[in-house]
Backbone bond lengths (Angstrom), bond angles and torsions (degrees), N, CA, C in turn:
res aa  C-N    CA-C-N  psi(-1)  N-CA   C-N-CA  omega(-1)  CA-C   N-CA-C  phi
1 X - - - 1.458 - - 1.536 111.33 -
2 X 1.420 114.30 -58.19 1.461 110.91 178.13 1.821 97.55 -52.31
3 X 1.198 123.52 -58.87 1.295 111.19 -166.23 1.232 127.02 -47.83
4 X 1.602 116.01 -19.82 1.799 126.37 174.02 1.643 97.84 -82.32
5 X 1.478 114.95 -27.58 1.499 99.16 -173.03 1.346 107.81 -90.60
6 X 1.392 119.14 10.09 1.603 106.77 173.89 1.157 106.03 -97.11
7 X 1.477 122.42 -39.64 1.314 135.61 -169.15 1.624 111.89 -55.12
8 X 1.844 97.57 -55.67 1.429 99.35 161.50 1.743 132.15 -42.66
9 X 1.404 90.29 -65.41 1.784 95.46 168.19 1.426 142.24 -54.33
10 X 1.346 106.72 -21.52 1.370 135.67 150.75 1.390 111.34 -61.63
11 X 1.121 131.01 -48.22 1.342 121.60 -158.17 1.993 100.48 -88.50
12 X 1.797 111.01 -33.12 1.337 108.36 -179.74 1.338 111.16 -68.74
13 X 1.496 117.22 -21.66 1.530 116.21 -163.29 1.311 93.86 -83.61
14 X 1.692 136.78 -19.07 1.152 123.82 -159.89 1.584 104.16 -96.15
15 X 1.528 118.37 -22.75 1.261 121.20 163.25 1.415 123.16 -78.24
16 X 0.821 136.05 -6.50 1.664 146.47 177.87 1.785 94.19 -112.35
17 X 1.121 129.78 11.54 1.300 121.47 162.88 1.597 106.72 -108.67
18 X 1.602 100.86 -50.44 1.672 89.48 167.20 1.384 125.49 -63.21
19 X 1.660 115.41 -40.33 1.568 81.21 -168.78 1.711 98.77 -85.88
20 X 0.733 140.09 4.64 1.432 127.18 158.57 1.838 107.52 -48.23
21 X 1.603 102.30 -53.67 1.682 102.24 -164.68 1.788 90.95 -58.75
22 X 1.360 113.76 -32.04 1.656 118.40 -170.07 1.366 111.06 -44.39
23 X 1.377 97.68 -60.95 1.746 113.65 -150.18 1.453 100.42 -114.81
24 X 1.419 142.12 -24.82 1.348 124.14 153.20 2.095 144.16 -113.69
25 X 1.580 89.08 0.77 1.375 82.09 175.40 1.595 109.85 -143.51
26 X 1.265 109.39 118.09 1.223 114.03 -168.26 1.864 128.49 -41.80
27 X 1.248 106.11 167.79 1.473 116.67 178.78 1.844 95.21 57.19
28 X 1.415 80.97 -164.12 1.922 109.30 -167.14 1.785 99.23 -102.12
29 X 0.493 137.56 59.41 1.589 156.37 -165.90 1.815 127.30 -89.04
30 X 1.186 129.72 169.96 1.225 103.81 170.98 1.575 142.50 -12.71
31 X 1.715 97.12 -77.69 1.637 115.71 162.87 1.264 110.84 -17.30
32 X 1.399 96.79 -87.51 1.662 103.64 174.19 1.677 131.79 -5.74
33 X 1.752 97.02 -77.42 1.121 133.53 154.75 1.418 103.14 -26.42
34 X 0.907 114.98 -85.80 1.579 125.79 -159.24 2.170 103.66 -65.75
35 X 1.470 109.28 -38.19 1.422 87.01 -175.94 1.380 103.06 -82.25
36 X 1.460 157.74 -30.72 1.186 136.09 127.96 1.229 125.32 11.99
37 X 1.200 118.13 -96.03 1.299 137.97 -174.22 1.796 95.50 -41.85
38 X 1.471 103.00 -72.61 1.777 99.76 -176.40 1.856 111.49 -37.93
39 X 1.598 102.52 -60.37 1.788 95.26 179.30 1.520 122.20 -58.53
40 X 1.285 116.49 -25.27 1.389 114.58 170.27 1.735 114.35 -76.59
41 X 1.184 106.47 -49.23 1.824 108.56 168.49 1.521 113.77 -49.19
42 X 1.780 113.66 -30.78 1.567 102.67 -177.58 1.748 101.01 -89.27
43 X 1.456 114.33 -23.64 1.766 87.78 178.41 1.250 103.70 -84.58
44 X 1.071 128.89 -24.10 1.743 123.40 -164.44 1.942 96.64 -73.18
45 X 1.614 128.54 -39.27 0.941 120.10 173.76 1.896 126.25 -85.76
46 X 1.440 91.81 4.19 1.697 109.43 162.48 1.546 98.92 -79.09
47 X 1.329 122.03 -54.41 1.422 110.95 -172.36 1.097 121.32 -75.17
48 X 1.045 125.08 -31.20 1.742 133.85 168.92 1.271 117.89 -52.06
49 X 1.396 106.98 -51.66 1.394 110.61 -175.53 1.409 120.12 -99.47
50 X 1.432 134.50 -44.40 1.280 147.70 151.18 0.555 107.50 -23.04
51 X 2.136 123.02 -95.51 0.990 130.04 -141.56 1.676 119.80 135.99
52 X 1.209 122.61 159.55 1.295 100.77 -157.56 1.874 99.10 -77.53
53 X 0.860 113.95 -42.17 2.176 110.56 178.38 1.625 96.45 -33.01
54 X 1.388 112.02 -51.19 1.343 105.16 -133.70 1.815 84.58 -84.84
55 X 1.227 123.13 -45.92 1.449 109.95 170.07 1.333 134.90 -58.69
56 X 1.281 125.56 -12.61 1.611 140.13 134.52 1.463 106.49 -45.24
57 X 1.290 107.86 -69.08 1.791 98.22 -164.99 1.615 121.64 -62.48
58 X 2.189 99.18 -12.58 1.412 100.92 -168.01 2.264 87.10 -85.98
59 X 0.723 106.85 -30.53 1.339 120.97 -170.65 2.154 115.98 -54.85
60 X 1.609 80.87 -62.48 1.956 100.13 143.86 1.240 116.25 -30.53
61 X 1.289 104.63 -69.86 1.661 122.16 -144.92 1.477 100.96 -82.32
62 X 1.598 121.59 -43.40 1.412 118.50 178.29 1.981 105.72 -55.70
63 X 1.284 100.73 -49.21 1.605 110.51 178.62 1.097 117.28 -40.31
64 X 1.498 108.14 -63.38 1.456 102.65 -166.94 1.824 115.96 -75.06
65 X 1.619 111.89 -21.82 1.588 126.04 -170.78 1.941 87.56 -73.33
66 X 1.162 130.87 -21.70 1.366 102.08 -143.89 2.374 82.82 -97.53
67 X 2.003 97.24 -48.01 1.703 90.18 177.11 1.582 103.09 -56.25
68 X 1.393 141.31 -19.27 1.533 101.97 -150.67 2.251 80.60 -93.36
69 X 1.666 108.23 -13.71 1.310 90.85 -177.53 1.707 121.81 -68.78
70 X 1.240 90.83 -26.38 1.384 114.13 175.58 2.089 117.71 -58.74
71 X 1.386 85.95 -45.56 1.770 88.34 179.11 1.306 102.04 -87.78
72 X 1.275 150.35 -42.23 1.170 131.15 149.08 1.715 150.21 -34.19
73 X 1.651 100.51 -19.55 1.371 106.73 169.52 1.579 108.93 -91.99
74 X 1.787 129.05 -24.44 0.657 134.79 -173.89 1.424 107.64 -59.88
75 X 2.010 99.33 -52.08 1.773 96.53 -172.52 1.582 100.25 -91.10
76 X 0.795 131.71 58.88 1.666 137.34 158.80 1.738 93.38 -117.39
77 X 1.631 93.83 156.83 1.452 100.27 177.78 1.688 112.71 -106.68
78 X 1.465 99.01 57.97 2.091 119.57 166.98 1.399 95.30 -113.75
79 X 1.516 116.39 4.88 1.934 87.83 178.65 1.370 96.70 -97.93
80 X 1.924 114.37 -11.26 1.708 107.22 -179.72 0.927 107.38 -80.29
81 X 1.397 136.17 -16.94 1.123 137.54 -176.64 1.915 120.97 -56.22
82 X 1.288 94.03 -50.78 1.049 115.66 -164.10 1.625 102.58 -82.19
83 X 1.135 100.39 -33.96 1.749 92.92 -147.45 1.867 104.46 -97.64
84 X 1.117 120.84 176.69 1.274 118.73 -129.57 1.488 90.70 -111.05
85 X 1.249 115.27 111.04 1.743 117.74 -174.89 1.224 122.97 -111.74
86 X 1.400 137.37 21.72 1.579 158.71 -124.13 1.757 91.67 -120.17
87 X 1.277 129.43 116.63 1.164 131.97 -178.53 2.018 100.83 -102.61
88 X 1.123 116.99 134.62 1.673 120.70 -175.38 1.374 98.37 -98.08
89 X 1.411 129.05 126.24 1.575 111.46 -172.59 1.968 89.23 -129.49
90 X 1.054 121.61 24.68 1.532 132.63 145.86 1.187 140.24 -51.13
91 X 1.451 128.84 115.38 1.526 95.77 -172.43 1.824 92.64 -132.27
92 X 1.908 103.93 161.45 1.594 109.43 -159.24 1.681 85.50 -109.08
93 X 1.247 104.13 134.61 1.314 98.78 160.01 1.545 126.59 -116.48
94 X 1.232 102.07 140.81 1.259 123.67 -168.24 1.637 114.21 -77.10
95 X 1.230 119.14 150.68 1.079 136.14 153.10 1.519 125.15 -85.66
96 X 1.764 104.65 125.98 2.004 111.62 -174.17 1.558 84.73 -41.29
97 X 1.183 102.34 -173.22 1.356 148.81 172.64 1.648 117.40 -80.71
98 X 1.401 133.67 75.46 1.423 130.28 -171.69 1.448 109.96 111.74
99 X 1.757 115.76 13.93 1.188 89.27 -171.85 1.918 90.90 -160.32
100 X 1.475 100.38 125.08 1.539 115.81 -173.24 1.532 118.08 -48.40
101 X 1.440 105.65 153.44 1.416 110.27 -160.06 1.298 90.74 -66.37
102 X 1.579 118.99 -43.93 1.207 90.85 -165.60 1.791 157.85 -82.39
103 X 1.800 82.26 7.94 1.538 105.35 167.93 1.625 112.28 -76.40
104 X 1.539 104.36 -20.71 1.711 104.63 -173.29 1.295 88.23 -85.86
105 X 1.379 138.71 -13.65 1.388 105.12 -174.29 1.510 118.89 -96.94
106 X 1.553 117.89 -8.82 1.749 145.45 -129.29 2.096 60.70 -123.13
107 X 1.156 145.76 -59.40 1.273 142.48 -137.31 1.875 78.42 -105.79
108 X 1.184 151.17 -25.64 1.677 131.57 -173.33 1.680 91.15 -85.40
109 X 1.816 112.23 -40.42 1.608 94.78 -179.99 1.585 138.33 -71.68
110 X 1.238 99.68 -9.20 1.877 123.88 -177.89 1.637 88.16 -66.90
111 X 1.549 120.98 -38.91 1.873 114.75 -154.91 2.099 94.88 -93.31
């Protein structure tokens, strides 16, 4: 029994570590690191100890728990939250090709 409840807990902690590294803290980083490591420690200790079914089904089961967590945070409204909605309505102007900014700019104020 403890051995299904580690395997289990192992495997949730390793999905709530990735999409955390996913959706709130940048780069490949600890999280990352660590929910990896946790989902691989819970199938490798499903098969060890289980058996081979039960490390298939932990293997399944991590798969399918981690996309449907994934499409669900997407359609919740925490990805607007977060994510960066700032429109720049600035524009740089350039200088032709062979010829100093500061005639393009002495030639935009004449118009």
């Amino acid at each position: 029994m403890i051995n299904i409840l580690l395997v289990v807990l192992l495997g949730l902690v390793g999905v709530g570590l990735l999409l955390l590294e996913l959706f709130l803290l940048p780069g490949f980083g600890i999280a990352g690191i660590g929910g990896v490591a946790s989902l691989i420690a819970s199938m490798a200790l499903a098969y060890i100890w289980l058996g081979h079914t039960a490390g298939t089904i932990t293997l399944a089961a991590e798969t399918i728990v981690s996309l449907i967590a994934i499409i669900v945070f997407f359609r919740s409204k925490a990805i607007n939250k977060m994510a960066l909605d700032t429109t720049i309505d600035s524009q740089v102007g350039l200088a032709k090709p062979g010829a100093r900014m500061e005639e393009e700019l002495k030639e935009k104020n004449k118009q």
